[in-house]
PyMOL Python script that loads the backbone (N, CA, C, O; Angstrom):
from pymol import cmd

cmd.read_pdbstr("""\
ATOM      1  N   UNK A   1     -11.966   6.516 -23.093  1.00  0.00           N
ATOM      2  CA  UNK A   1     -10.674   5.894 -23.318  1.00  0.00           C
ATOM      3  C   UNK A   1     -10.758   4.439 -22.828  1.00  0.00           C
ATOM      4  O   UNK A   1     -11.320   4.207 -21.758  1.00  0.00           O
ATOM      5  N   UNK A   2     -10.106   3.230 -23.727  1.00  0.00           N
ATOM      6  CA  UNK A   2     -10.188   1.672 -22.910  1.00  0.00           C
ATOM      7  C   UNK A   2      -9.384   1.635 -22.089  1.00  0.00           C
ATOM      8  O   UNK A   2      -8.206   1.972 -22.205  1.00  0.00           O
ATOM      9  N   UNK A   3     -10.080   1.095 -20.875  1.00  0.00           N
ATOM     10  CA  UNK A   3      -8.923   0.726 -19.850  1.00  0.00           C
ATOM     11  C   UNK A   3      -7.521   0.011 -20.140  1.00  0.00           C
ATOM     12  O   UNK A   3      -6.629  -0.388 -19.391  1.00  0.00           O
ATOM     13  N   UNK A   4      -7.638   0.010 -21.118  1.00  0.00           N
ATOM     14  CA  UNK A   4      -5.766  -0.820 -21.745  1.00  0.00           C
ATOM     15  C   UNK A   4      -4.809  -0.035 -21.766  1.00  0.00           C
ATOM     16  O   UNK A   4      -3.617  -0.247 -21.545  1.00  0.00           O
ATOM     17  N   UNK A   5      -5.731   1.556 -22.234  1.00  0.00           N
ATOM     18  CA  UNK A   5      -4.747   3.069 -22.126  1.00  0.00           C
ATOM     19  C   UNK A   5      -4.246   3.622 -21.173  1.00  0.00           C
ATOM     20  O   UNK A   5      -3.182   4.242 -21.173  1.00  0.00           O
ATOM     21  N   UNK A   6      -5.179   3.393 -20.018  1.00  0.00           N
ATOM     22  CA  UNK A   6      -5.104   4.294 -18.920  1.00  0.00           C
ATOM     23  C   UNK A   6      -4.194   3.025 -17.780  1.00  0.00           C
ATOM     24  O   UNK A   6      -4.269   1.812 -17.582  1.00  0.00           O
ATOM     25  N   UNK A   7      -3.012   4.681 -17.027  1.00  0.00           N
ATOM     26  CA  UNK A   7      -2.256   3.556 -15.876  1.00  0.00           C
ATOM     27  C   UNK A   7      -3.068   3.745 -14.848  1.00  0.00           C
ATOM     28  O   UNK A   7      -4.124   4.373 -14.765  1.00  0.00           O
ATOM     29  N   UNK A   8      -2.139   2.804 -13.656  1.00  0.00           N
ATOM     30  CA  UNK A   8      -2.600   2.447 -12.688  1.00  0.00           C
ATOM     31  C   UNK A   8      -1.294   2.047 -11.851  1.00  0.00           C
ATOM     32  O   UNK A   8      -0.293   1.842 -12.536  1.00  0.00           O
ATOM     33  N   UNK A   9      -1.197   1.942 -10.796  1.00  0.00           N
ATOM     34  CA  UNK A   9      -0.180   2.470  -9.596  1.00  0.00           C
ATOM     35  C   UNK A   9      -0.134   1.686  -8.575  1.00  0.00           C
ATOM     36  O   UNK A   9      -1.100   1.955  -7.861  1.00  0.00           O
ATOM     37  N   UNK A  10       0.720   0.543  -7.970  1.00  0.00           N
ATOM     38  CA  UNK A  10       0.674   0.453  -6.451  1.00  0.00           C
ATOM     39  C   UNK A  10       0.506  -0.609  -5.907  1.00  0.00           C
ATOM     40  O   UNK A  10      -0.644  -0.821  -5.522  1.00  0.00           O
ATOM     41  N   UNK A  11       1.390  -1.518  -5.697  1.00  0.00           N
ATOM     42  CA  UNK A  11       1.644  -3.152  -5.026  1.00  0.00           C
ATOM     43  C   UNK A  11       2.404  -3.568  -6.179  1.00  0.00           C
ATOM     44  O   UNK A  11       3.072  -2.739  -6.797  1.00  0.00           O
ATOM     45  N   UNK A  12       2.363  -4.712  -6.502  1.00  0.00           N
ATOM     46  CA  UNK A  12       3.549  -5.469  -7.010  1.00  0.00           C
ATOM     47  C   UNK A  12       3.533  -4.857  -8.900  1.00  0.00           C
ATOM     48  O   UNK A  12       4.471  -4.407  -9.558  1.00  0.00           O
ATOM     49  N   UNK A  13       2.053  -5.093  -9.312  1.00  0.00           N
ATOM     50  CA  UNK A  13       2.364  -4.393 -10.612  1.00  0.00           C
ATOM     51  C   UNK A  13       2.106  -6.029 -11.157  1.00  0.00           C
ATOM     52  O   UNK A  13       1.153  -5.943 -11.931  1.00  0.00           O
ATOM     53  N   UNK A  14       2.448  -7.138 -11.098  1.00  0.00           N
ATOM     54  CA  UNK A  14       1.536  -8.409 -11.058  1.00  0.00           C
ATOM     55  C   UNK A  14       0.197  -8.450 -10.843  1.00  0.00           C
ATOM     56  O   UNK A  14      -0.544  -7.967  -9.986  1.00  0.00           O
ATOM     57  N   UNK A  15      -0.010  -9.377 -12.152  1.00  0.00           N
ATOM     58  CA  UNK A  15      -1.406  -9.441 -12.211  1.00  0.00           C
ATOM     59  C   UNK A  15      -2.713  -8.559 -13.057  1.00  0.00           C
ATOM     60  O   UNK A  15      -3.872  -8.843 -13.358  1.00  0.00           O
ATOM     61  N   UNK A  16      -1.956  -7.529 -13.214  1.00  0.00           N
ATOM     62  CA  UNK A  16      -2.625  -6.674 -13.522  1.00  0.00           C
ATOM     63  C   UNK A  16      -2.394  -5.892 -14.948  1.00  0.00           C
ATOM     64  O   UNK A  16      -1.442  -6.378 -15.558  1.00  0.00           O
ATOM     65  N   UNK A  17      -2.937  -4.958 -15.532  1.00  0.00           N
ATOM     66  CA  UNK A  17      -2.639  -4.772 -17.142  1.00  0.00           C
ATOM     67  C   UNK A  17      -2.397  -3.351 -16.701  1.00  0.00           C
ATOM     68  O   UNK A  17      -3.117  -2.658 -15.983  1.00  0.00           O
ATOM     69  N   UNK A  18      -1.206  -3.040 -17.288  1.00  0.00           N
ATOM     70  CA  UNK A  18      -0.988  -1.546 -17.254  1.00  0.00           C
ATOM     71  C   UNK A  18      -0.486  -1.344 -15.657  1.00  0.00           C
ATOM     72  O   UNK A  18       0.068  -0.276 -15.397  1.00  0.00           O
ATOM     73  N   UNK A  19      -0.588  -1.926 -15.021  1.00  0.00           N
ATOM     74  CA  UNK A  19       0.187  -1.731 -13.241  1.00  0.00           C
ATOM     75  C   UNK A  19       1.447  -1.622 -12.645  1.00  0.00           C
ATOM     76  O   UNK A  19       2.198  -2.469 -12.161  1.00  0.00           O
ATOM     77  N   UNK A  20       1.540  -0.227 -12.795  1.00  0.00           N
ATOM     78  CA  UNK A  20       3.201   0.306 -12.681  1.00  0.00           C
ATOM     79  C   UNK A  20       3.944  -0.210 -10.920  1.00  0.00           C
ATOM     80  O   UNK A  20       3.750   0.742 -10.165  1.00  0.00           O
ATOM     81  N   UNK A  21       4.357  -0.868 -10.497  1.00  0.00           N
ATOM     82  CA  UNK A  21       4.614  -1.455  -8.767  1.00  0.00           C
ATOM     83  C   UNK A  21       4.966  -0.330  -8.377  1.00  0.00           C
ATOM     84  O   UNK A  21       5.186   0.621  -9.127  1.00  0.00           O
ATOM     85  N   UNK A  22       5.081  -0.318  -6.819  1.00  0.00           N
ATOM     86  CA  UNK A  22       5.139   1.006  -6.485  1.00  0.00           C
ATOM     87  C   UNK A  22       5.007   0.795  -4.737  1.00  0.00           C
ATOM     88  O   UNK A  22       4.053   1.245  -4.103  1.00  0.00           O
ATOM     89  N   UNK A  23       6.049   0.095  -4.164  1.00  0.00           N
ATOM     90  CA  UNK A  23       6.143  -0.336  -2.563  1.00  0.00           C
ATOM     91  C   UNK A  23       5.866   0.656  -1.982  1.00  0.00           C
ATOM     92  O   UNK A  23       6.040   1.857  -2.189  1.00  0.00           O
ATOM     93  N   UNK A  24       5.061  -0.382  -0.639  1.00  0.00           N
ATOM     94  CA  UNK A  24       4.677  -0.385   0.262  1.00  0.00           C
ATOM     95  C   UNK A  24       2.760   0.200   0.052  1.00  0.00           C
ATOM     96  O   UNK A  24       2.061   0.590   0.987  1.00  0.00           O
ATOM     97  N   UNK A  25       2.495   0.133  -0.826  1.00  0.00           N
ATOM     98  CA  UNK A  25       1.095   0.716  -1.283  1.00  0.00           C
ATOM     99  C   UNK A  25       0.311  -0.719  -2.013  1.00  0.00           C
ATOM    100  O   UNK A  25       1.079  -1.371  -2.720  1.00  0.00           O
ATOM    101  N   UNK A  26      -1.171  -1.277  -1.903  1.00  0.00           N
ATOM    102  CA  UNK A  26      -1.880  -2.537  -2.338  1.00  0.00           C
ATOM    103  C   UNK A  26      -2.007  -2.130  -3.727  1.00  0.00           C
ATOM    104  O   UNK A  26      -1.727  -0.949  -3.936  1.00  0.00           O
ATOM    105  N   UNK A  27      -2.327  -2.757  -4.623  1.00  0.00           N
ATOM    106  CA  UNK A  27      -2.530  -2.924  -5.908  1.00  0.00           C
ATOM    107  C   UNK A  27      -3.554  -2.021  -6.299  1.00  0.00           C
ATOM    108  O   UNK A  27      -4.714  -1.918  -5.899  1.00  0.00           O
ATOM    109  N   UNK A  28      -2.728  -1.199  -7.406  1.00  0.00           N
ATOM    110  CA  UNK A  28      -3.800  -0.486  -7.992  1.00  0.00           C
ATOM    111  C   UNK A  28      -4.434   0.480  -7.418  1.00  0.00           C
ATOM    112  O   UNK A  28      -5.425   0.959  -7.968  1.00  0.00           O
ATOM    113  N   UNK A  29      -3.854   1.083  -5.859  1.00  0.00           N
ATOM    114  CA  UNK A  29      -4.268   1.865  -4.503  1.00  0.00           C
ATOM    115  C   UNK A  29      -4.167   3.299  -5.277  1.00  0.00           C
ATOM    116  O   UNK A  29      -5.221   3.924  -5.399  1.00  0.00           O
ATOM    117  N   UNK A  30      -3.178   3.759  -5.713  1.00  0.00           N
ATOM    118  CA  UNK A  30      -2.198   5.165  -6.224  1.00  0.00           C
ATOM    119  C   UNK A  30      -3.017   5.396  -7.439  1.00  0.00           C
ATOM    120  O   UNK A  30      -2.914   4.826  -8.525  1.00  0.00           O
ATOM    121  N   UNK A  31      -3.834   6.309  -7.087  1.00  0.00           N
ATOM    122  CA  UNK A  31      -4.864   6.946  -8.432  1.00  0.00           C
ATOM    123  C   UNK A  31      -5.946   7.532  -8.075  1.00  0.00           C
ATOM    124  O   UNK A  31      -6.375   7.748  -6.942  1.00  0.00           O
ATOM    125  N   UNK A  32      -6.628   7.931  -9.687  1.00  0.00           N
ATOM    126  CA  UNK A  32      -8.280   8.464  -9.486  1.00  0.00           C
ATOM    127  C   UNK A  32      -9.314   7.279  -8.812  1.00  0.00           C
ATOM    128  O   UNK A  32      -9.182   6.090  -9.101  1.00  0.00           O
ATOM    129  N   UNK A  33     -10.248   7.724  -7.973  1.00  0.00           N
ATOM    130  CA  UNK A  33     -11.486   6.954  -7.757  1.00  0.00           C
ATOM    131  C   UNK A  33     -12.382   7.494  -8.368  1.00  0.00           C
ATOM    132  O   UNK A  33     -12.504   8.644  -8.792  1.00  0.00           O
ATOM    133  N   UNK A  34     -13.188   6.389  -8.414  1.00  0.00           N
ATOM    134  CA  UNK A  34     -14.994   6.988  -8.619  1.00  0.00           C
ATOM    135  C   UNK A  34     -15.549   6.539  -7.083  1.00  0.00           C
ATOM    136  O   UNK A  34     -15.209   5.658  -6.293  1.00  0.00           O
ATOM    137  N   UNK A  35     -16.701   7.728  -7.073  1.00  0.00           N
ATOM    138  CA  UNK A  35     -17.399   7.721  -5.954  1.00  0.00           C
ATOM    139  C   UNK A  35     -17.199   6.130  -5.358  1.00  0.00           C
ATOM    140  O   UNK A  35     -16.530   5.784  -4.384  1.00  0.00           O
ATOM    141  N   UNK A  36     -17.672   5.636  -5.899  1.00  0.00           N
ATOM    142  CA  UNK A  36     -17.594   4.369  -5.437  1.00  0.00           C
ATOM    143  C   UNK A  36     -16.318   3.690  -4.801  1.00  0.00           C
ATOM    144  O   UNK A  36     -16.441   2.793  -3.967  1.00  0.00           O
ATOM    145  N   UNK A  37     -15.435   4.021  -5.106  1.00  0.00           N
ATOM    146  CA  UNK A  37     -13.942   3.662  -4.789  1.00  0.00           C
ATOM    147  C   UNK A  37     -12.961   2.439  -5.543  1.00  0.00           C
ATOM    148  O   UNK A  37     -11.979   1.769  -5.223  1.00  0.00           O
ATOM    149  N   UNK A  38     -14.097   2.623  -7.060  1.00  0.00           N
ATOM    150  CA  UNK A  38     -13.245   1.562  -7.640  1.00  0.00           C
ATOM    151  C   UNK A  38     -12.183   2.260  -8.371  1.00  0.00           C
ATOM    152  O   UNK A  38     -12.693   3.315  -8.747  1.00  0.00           O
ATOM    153  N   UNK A  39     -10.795   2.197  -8.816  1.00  0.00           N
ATOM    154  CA  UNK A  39      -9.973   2.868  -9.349  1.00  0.00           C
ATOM    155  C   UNK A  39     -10.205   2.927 -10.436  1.00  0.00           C
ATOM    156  O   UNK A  39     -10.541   1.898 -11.022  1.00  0.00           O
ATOM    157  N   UNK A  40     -10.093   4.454 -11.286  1.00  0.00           N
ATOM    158  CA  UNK A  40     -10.501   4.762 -12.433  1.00  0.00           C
ATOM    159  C   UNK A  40      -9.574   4.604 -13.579  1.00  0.00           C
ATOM    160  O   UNK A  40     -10.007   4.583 -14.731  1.00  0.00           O
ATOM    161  N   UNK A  41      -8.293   4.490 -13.297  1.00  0.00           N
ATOM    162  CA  UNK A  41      -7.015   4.622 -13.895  1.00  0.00           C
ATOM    163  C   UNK A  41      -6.714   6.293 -14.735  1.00  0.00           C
ATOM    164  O   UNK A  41      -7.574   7.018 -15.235  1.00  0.00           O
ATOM    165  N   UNK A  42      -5.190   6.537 -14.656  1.00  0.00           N
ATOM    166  CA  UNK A  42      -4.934   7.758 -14.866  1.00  0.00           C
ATOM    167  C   UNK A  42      -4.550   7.872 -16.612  1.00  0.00           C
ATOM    168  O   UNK A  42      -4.299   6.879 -17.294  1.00  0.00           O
ATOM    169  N   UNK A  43      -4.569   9.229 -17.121  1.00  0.00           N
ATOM    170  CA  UNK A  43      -3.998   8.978 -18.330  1.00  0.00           C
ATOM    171  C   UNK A  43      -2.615   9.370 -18.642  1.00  0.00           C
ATOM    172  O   UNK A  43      -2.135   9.314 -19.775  1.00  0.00           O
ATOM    173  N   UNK A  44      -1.911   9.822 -17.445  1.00  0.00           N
ATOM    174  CA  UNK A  44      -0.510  10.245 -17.422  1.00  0.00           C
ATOM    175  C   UNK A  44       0.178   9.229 -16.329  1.00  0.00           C
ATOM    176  O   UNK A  44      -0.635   8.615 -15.638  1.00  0.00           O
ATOM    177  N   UNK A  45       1.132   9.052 -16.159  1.00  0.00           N
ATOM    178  CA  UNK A  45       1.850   8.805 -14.916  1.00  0.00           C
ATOM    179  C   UNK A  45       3.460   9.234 -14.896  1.00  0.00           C
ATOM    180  O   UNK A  45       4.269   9.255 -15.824  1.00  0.00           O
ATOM    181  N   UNK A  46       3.602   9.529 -13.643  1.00  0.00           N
ATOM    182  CA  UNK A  46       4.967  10.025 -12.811  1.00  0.00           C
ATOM    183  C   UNK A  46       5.361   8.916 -11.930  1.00  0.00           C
ATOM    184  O   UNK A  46       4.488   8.313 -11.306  1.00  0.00           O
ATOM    185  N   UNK A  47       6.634   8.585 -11.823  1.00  0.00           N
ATOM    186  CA  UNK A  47       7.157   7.722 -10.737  1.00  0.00           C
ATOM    187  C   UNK A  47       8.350   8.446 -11.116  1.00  0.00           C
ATOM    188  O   UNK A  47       8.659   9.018 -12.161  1.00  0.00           O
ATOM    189  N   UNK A  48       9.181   8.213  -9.570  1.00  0.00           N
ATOM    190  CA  UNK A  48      10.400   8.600  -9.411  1.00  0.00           C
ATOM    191  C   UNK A  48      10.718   7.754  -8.420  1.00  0.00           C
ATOM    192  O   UNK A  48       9.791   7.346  -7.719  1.00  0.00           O
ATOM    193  N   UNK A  49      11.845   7.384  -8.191  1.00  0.00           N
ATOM    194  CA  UNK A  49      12.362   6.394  -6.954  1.00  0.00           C
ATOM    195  C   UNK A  49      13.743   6.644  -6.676  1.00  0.00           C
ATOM    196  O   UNK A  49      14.620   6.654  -7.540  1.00  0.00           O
ATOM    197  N   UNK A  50      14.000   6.938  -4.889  1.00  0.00           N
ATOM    198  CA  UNK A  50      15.720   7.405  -4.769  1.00  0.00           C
ATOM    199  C   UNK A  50      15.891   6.169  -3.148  1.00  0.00           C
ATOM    200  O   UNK A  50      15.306   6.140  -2.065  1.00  0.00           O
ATOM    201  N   UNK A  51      16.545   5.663  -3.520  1.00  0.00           N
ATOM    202  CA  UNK A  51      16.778   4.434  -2.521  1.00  0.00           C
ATOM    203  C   UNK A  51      18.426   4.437  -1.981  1.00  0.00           C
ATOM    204  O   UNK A  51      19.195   3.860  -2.750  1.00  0.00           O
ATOM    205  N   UNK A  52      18.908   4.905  -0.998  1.00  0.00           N
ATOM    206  CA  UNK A  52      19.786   5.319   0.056  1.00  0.00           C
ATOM    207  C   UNK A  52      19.776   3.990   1.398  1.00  0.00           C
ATOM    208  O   UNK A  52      18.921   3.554   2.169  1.00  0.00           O
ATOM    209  N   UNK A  53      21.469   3.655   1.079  1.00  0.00           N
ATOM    210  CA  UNK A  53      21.334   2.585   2.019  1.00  0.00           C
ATOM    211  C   UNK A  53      22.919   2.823   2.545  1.00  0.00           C
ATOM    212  O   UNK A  53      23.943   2.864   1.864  1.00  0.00           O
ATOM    213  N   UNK A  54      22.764   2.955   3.905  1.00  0.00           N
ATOM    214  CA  UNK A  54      24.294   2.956   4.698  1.00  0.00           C
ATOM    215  C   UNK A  54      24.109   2.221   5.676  1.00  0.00           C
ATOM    216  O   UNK A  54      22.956   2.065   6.078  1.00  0.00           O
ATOM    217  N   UNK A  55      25.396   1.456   6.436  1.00  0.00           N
ATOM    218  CA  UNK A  55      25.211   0.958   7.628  1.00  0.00           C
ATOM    219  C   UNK A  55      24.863   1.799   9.211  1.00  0.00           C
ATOM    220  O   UNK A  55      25.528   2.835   9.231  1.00  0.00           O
ATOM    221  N   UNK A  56      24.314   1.692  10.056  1.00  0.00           N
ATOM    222  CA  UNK A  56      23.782   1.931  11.019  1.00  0.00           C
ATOM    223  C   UNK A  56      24.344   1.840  12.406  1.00  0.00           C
ATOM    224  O   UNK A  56      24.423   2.730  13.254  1.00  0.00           O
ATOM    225  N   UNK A  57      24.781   0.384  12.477  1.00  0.00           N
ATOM    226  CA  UNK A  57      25.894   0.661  13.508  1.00  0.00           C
ATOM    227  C   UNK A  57      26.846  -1.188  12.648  1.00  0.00           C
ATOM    228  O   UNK A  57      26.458  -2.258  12.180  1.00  0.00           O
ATOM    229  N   UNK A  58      28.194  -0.475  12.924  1.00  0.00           N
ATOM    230  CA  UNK A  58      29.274  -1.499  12.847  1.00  0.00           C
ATOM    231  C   UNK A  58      29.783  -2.316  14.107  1.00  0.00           C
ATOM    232  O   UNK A  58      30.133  -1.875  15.201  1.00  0.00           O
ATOM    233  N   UNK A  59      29.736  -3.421  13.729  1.00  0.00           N
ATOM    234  CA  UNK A  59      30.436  -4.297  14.888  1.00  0.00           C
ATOM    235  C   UNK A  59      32.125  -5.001  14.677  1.00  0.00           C
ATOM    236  O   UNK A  59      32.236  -6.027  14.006  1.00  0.00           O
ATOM    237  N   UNK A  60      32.868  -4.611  15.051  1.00  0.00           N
ATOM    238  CA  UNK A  60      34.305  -5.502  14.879  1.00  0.00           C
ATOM    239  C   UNK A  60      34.320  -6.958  15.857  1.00  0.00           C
ATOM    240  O   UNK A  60      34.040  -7.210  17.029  1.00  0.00           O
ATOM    241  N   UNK A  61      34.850  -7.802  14.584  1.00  0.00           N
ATOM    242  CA  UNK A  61      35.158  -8.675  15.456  1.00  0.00           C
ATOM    243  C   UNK A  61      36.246  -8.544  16.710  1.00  0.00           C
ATOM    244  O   UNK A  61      36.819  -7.489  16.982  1.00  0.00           O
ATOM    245  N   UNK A  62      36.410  -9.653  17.345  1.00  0.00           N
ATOM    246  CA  UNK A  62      37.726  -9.872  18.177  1.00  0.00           C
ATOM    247  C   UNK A  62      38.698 -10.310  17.339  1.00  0.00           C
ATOM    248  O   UNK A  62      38.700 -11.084  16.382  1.00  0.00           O
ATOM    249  N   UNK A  63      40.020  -9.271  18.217  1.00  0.00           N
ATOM    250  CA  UNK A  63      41.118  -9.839  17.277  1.00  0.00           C
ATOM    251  C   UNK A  63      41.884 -10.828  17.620  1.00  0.00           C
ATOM    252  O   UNK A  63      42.439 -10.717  18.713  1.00  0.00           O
ATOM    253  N   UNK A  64      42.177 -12.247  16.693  1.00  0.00           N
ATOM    254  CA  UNK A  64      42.911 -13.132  17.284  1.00  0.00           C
ATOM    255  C   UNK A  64      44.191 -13.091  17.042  1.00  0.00           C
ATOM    256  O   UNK A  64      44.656 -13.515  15.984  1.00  0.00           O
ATOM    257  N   UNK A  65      45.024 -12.497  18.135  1.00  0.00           N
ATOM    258  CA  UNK A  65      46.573 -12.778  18.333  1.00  0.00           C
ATOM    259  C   UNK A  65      47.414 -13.884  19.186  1.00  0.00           C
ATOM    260  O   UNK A  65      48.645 -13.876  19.163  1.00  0.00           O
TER     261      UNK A  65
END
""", "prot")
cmd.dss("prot")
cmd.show_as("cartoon", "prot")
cmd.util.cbc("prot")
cmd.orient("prot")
């Protein structure tokens, strides 16, 4: 298969052909290796992403009367 087919996973997804981003992971990290450890690229890919954001602690101002 040409590498144009096959994905690849992991840092910004810049730069690269077929490079799905995928934080907090270096470029192209998220996949098959060959012995060697160069990335082989996959012929399927899955991503899912669930991003949850609340405050932590609240501060009030002073009240001016």
């Amino acid at each position: 298969m040409p590498p144009i087919e096959l994905f690849f996973m992991g840092g910004t997804g810049l730069g690269y052909i077929n490079t799905t981003p995928l934080r907090g992971y270096v470029d192209q990290s998220v996949g098959p290796r060959s012995i060697y450890g160069d990335p082989l690229g996959g012929k399927a890919l899955a991503k899912q992403t669930l991003e949850l954001r609340f405050a932590v602690a609240v501060t009030r101002s002073p009240s001016t009367s």
